[in-house]
C-alpha positions as CSV (number, residue, x, y, z in Angstrom):
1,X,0.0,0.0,0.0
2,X,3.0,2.2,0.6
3,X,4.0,1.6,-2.7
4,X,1.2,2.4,-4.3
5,X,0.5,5.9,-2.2
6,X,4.1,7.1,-2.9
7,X,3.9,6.2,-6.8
8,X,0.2,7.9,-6.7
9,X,2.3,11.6,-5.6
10,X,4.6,10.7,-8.4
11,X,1.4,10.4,-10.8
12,X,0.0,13.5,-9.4
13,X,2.7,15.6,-10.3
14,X,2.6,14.2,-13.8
15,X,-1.0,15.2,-13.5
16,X,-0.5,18.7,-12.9
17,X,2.3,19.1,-15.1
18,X,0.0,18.0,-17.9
19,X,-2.7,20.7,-16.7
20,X,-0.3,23.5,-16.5
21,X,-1.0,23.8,-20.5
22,X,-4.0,21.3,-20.9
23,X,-7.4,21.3,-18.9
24,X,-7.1,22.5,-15.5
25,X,-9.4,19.8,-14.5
26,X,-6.4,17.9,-14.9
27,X,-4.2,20.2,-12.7
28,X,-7.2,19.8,-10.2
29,X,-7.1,15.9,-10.0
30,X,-3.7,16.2,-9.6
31,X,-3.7,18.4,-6.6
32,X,-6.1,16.0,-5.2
33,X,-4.7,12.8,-5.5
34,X,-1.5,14.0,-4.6
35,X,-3.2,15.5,-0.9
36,X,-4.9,12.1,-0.9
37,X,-1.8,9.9,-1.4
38,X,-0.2,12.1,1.1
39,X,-3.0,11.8,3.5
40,X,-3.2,7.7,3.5
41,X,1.0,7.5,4.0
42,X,0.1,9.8,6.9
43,X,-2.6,7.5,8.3
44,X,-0.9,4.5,7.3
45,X,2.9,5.1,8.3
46,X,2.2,8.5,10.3
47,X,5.4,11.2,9.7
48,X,7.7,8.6,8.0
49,X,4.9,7.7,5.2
50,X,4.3,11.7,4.7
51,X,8.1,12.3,4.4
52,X,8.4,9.4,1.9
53,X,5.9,11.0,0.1
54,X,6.8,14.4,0.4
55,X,10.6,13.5,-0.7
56,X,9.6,11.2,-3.6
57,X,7.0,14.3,-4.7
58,X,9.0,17.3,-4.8
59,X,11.9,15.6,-6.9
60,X,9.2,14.9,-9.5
61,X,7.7,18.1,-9.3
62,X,11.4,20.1,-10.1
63,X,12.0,17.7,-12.6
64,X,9.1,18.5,-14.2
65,X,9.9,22.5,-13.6
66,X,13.5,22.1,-14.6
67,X,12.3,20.2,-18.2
68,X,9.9,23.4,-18.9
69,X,12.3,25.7,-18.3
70,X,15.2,23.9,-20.3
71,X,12.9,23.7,-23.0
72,X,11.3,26.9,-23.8
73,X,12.1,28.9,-26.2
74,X,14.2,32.4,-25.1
75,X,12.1,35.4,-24.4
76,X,12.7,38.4,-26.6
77,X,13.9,41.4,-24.5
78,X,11.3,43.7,-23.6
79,X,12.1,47.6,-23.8
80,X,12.7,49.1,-20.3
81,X,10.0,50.1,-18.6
82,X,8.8,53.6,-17.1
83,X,10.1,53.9,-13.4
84,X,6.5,53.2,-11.5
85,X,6.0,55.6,-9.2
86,X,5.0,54.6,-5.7
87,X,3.0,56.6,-3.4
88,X,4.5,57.0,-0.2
89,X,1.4,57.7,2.6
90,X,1.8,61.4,3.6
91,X,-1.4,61.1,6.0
92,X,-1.8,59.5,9.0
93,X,-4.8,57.6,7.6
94,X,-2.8,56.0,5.1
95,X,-0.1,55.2,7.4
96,X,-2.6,53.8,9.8
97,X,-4.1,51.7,7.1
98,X,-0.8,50.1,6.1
99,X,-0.1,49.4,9.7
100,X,-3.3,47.4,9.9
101,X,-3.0,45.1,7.2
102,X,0.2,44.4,8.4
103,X,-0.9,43.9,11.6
104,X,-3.9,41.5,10.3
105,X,-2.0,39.8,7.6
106,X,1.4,39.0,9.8
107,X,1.2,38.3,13.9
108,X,-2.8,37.7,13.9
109,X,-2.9,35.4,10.6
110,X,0.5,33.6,12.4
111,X,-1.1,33.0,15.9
112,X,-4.7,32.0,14.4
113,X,-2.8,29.5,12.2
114,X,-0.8,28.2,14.7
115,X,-4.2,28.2,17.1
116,X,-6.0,25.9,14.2
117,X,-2.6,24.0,14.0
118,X,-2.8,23.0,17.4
119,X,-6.7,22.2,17.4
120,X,-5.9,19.6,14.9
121,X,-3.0,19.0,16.4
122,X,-5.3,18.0,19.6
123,X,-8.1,16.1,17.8
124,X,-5.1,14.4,15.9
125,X,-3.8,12.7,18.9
126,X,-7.4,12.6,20.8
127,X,-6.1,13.2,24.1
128,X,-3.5,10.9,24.1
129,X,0.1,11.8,25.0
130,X,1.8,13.8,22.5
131,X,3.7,11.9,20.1
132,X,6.3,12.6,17.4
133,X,3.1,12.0,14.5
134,X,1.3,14.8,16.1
135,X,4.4,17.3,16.3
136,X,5.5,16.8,12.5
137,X,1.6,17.2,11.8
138,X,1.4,20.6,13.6
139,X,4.7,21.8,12.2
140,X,3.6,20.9,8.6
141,X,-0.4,22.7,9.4
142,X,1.1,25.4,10.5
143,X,2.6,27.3,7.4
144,X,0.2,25.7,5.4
145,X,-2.4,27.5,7.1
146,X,-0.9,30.5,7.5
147,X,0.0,30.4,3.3
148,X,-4.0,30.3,3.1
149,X,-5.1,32.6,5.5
150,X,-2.7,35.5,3.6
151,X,-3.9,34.3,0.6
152,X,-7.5,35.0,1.9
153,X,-6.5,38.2,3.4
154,X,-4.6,40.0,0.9
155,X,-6.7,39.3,-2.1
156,X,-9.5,41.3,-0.2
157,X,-10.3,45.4,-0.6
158,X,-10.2,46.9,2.9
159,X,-9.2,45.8,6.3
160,X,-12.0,45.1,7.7
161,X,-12.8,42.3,5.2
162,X,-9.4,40.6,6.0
163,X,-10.5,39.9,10.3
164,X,-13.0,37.1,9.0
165,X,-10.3,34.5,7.4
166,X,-8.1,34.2,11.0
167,X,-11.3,34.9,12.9
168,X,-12.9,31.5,11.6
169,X,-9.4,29.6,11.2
170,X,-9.2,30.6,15.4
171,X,-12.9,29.6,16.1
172,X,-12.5,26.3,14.2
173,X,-9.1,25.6,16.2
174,X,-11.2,26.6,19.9
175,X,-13.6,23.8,18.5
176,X,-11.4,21.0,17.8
177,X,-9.5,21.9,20.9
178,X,-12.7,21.7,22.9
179,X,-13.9,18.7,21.0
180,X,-10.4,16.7,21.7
C-alpha cells in the first residue's frame, strides 16, 4: 500500500504538469490525489509515510519544472519600462491603514494559524500523550495555514474584510481543541 500511495504523488505531479498547458481539470485531480496519497502515507505510516511522500514528490515536481524551463524557447527582450511611481502615505490615515493590514495579515494570521494547527493537532492525537506524528503534523499545518489565511486576506479590498479569514481559522481551532 505504501507503494502504491508514494507512486500515486509521483502520478500527481505528472498530472499537474500536464494541466499546466491542458485542462485545469487535470491540474485539479492532480492536486487532489496527490493530498490524498499524502494523507493515507500519513494514516498508514504517520510522519515517515508523509516524508516518503513528500521527498519522492518534490523531486518529481522540479524535474518537471527544470524540463519546462530547459525547454522553452528564449524570451525576446522587452524595452525598459517607465520607473513606477510609488505613493508613499503622507497622512496618517494612510499610514494607519498600512499598519493594519500588516498587523492582520502578519502576527494575527500567524497565531490563528498556529491556534488551528494546534486544534488539529489536539483532535489528531485525541487526548493521548503527545507523540512525534502529532508534532510533525502541527509543524507541517502550520505554514500551510498561515499560506492560506494571507492568501485569503490579501486578495480582499479593505481591512476590515481581512479579520473574517483568522477569525474562523481561530474559532474552528477553539472547537477542535474543545472537541479533543
Amino acid at each position: 500500500m505504501t507503494a502504491a500511495a508514494v507512486l500515486a504523488v509521483a502520478a500527481a505531479m505528472l498530472l499537474v504538469r500536464i494541466g499546466w498547458q491542458g485542462p485545469r481539470g487535470v491540474a485539479a485531480l492532480g492536486w487532489a490525489l496527490g493530498a490524498t496519497a499524502l494523507v493515507v502515507l500519513l494514516m498508514q505510516d504517520g510522519a515517515w509515510g508523509l516524508s516518503v511522500g513528500m521527498v519522492v514528490g518534490m523531486p518529481v515536481a522540479l524535474a518537471f519544472v527544470l524540463h519546462a524551463g530547459w525547454t522553452s524557447p528564449a524570451r525576446n527582450v522587452r524595452a525598459p519600462r517607465e520607473v513606477p511611481a510609488i505613493s508613499i502615505p503622507h497622512h496618517r490615515r494612510d499610514i494607519a491603514r498600512r499598519l493594519a493590514v500588516f498587523a492582520l495579515a502578519v502576527p494575527l494570521a500567524f497565531a490563528a494559524a498556529q491556534w488551528l494547527a494546534f486544534g488539529i493537532q489536539a483532535a489528531f492525537r485525541g487526548g493521548a500523550a503527545l507523540d512525534g506524528d502529532a508534532v510533525v503534523l502541527t509543524l507541517f499545518l502550520q505554514p500551510v495555514i498561515w499560506t492560506a489565511l494571507l492568501t485569503i486576506q490579501l486578495t480582499r479590498a479593505r481591512a476590515t474584510q481581512m479579520i473574517a479569514a483568522p477569525l474562523v481559522a481561530a474559532v474552528a481551532g477553539t472547537m477542535l481543541w474543545g472537541v479533543a
